[in-house]
N, CA, C and O of each residue as an XYZ file, in Angstrom:
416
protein
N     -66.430    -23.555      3.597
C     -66.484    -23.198      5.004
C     -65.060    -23.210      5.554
O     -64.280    -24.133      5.322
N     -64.881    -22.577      5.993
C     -63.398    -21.925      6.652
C     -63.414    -22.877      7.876
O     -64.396    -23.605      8.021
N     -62.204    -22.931      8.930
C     -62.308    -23.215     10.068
C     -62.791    -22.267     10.923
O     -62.860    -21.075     10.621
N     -63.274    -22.918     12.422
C     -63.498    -22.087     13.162
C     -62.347    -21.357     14.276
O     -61.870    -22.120     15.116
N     -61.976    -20.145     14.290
C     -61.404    -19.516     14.873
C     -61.787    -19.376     16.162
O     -62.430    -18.326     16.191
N     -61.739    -20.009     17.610
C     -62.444    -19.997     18.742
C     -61.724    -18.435     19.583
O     -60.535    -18.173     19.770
N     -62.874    -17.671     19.932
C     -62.360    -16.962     21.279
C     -61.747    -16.023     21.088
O     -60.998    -15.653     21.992
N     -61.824    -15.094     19.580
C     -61.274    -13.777     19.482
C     -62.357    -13.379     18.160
O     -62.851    -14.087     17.283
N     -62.498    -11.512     18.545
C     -62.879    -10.878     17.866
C     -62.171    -10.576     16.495
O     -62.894    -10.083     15.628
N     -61.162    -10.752     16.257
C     -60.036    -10.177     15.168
C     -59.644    -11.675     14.954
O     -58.626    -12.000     15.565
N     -60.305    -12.756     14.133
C     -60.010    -13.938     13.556
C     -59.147    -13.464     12.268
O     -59.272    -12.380     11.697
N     -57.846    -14.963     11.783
C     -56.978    -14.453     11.139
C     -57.472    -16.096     10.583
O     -57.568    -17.074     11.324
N     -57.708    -16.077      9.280
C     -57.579    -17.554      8.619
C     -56.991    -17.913      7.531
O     -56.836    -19.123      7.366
N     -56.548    -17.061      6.591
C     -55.721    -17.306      5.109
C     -55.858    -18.387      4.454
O     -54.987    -19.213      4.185
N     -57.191    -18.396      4.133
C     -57.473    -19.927      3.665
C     -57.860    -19.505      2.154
O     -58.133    -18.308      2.243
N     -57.955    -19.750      1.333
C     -57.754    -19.774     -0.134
C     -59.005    -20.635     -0.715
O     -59.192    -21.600      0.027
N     -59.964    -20.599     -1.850
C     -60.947    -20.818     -1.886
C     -60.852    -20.238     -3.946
O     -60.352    -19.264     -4.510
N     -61.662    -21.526     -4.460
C     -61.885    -20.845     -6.306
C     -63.532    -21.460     -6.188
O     -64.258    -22.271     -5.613
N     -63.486    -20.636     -6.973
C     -65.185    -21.040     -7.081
C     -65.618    -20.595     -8.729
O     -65.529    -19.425     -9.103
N     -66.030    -21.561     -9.513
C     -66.009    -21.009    -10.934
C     -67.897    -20.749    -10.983
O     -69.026    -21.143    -10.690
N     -67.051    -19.787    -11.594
C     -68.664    -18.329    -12.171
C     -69.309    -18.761    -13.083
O     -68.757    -18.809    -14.182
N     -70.822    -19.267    -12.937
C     -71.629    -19.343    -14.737
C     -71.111    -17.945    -15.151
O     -70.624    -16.927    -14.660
N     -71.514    -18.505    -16.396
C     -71.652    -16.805    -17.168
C     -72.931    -15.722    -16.653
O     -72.692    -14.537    -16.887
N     -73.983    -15.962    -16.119
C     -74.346    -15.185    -16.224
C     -74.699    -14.875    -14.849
O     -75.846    -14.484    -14.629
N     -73.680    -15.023    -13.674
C     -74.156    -14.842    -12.286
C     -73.949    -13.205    -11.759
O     -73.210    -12.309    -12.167
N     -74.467    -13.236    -11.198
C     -74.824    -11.875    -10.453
C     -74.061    -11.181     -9.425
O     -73.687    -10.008     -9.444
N     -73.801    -12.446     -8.134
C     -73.296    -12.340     -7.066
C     -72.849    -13.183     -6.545
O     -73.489    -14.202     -6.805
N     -71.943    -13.383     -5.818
C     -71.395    -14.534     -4.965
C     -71.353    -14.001     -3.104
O     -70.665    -13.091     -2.642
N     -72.090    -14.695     -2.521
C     -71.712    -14.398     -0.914
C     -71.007    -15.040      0.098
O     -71.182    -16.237      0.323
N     -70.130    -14.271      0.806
C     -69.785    -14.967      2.106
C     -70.379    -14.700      2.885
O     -70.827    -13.556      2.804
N     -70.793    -15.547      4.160
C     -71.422    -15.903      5.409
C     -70.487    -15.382      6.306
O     -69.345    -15.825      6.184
N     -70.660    -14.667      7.056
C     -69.815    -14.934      8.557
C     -70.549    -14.684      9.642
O     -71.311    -13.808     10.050
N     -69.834    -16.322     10.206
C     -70.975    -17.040     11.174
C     -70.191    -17.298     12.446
O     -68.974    -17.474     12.503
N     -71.224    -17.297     13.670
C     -70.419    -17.295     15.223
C     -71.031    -19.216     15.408
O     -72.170    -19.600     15.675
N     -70.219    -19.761     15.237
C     -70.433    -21.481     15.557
C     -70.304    -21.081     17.347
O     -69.611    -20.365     18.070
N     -71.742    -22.298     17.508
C     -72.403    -22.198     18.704
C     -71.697    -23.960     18.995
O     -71.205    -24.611     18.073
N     -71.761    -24.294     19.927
C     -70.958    -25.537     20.090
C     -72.212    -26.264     20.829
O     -72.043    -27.397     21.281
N     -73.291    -25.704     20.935
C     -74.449    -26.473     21.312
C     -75.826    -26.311     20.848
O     -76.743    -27.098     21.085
N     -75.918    -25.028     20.039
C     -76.783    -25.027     19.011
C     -76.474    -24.666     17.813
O     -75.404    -24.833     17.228
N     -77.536    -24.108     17.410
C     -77.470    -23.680     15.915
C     -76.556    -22.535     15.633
O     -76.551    -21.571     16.400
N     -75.551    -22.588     14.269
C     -74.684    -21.605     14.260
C     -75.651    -20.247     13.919
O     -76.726    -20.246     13.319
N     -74.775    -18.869     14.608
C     -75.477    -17.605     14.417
C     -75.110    -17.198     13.000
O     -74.031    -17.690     12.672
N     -75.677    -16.449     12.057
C     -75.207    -15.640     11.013
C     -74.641    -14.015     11.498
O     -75.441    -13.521     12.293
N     -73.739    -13.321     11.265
C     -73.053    -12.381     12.146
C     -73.639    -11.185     10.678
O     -74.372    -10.201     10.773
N     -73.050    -11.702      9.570
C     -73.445    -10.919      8.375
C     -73.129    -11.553      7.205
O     -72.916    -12.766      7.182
N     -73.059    -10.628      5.905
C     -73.017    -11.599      4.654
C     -71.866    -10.007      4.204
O     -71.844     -8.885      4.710
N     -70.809    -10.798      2.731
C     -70.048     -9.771      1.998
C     -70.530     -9.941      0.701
O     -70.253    -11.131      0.553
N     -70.983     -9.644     -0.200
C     -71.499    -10.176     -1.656
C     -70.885     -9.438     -2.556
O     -71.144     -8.253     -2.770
N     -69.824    -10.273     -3.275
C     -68.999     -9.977     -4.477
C     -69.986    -10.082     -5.584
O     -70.529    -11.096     -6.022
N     -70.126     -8.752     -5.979
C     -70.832     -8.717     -7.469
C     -69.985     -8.591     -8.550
O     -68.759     -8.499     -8.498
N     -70.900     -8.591     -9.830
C     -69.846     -8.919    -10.994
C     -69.650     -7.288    -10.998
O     -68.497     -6.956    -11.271
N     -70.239     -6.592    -10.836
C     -69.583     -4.848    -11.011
C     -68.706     -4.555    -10.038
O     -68.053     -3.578    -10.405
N     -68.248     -5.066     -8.574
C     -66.838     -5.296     -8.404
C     -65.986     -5.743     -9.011
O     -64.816     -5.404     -8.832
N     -66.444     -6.823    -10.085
C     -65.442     -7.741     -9.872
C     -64.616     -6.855    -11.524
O     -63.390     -6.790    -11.607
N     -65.584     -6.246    -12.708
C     -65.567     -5.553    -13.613
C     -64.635     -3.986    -12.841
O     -63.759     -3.301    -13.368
N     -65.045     -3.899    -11.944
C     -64.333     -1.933    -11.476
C     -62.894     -2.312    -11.048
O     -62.045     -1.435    -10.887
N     -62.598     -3.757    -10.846
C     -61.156     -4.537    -10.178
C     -60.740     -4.888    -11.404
O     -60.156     -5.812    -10.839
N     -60.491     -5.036    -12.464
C     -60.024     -6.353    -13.806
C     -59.154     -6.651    -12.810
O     -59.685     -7.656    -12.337
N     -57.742     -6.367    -11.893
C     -56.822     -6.771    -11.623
C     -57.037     -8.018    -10.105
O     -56.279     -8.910     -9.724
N     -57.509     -7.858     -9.915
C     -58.550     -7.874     -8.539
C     -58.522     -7.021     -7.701
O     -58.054     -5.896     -7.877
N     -59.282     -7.656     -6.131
C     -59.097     -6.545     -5.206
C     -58.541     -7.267     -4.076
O     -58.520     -8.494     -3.979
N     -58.042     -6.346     -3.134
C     -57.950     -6.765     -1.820
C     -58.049     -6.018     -0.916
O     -57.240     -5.132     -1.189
N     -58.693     -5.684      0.359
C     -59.164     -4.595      1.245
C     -60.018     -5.025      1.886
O     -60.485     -6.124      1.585
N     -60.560     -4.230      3.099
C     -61.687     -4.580      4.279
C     -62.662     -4.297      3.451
O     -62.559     -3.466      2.549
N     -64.019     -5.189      3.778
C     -65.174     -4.720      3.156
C     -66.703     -4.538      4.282
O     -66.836     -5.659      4.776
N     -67.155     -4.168      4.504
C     -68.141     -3.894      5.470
C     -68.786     -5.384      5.716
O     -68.444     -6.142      4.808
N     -69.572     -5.970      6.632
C     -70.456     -6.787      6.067
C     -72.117     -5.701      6.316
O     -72.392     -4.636      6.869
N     -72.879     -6.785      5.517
C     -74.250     -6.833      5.522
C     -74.955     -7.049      6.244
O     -74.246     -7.296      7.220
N     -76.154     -7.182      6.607
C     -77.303     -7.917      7.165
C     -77.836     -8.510      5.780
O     -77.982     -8.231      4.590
N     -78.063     -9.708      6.911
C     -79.072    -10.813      6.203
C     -80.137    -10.788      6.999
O     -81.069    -11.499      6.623
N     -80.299    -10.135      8.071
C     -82.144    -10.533      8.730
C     -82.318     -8.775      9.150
O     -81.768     -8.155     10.060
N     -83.048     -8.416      8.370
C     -83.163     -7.036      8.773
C     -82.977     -6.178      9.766
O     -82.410     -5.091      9.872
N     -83.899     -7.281     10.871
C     -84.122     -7.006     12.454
C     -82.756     -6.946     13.193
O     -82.805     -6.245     14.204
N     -81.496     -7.537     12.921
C     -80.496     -7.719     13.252
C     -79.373     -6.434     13.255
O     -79.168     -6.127     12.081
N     -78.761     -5.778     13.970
C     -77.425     -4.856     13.544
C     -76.632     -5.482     13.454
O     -76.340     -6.352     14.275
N     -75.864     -5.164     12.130
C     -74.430     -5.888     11.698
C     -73.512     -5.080     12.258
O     -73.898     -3.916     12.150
N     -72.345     -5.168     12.875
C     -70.938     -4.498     12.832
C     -69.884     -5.602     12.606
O     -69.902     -6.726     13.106
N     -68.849     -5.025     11.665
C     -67.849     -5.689     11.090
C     -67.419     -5.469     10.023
O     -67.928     -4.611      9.302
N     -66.331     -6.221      9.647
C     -65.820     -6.413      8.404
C     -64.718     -7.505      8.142
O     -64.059     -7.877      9.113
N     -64.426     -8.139      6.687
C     -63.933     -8.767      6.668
C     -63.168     -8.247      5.481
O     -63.529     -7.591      4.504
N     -61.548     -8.924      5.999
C     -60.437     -8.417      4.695
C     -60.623     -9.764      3.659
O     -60.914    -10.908      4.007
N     -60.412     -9.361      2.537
C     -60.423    -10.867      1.132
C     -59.830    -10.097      0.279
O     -59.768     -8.880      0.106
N     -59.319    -11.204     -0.326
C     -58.670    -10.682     -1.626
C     -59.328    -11.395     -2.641
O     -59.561    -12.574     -2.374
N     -59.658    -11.013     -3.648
C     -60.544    -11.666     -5.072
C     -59.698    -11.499     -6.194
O     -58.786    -10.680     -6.312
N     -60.092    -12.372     -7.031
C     -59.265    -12.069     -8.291
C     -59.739    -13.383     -9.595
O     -59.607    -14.604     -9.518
N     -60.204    -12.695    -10.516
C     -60.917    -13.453    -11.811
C     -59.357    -14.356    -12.582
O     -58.577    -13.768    -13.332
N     -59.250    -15.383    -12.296
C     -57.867    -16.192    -13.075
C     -57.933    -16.652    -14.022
O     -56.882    -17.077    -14.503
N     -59.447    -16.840    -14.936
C     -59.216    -16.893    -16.478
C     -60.907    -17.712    -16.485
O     -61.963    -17.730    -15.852
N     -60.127    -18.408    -17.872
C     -61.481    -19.564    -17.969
C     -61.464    -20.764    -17.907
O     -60.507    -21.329    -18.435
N     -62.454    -21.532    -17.279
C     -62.490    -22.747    -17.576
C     -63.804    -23.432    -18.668
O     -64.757    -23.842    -18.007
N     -63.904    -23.536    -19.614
C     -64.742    -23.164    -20.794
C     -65.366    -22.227    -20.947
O     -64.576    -21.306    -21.150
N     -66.802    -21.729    -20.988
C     -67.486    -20.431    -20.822
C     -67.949    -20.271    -19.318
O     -69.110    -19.940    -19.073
N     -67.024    -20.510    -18.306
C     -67.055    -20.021    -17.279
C     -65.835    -19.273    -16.620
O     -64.739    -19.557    -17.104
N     -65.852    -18.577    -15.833
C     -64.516    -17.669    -15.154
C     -64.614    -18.333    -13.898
O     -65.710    -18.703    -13.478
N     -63.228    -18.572    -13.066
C     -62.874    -18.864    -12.015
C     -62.645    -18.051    -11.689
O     -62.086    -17.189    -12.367
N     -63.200    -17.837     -9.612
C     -62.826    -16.622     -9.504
C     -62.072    -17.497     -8.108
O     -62.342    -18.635     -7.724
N     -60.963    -16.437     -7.483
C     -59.924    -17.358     -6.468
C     -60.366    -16.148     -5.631
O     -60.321    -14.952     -5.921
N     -60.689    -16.597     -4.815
C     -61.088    -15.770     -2.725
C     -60.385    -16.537     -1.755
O     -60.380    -17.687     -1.315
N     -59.652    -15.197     -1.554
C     -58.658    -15.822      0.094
C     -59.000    -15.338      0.738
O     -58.911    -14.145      0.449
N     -59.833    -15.648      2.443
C     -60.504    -14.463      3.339
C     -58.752    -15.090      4.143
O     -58.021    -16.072      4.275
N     -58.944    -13.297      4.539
C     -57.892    -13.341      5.372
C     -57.932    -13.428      6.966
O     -57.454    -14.262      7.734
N     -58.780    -12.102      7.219
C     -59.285    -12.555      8.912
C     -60.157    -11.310      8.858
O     -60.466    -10.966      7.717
N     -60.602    -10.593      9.822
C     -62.072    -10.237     10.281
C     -61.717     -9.637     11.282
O     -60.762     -9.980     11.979
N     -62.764     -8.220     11.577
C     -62.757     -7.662     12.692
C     -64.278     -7.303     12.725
O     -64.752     -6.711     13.694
């Protein structure tokens, strides 16, 4: 979980993040969420790094990516910039390193 960026549409966070891959995972998602300071946080949308990105990148990537919906009923608008990149192994698993950068 990132910090929260209060009070702008165009959040900037450069926060850096590894997360090691079973072998046989599918997808990995980010959340991006509007923290409510008196209730429950909102979900805004989701970005889901699949392994056929991550295979069409060997080098990695970095660029805006749309987000998703996660509740059907909901319209998403946005996107968020990240950079990804597979840094090797740590036994029969791959580390993968995600820096979200900021969001519009």
């Amino acid at each position: 979980r990132t910090a929260t960026v209060w009070k702008t549409l165009s959040p900037f966070w450069g926060e850096e993040y590894e997360v090691q891959l079973q072998p046989n995972f599918h997808s990995v998602s980010i959340y991006v969420m509007d923290e409510d300071a008196l209730s429950r946080d909102d979900v805004i949308g989701k970005v889901c790094i699949t392994r056929d990105m991550l295979a069409e990148h060997p080098k990695g990537y970095s660029g805006w990516v749309s987000l998703s919906e996660v509740d059907p009923d909901e319209e998403v608008q946005g996107e968020i910039h990240l950079r990804v990149e597979v840094q090797g192994k740590q036994g029969d698993r791959r580390l993968l390193c995600c820096t979200v950068l900021e969001a519009r």
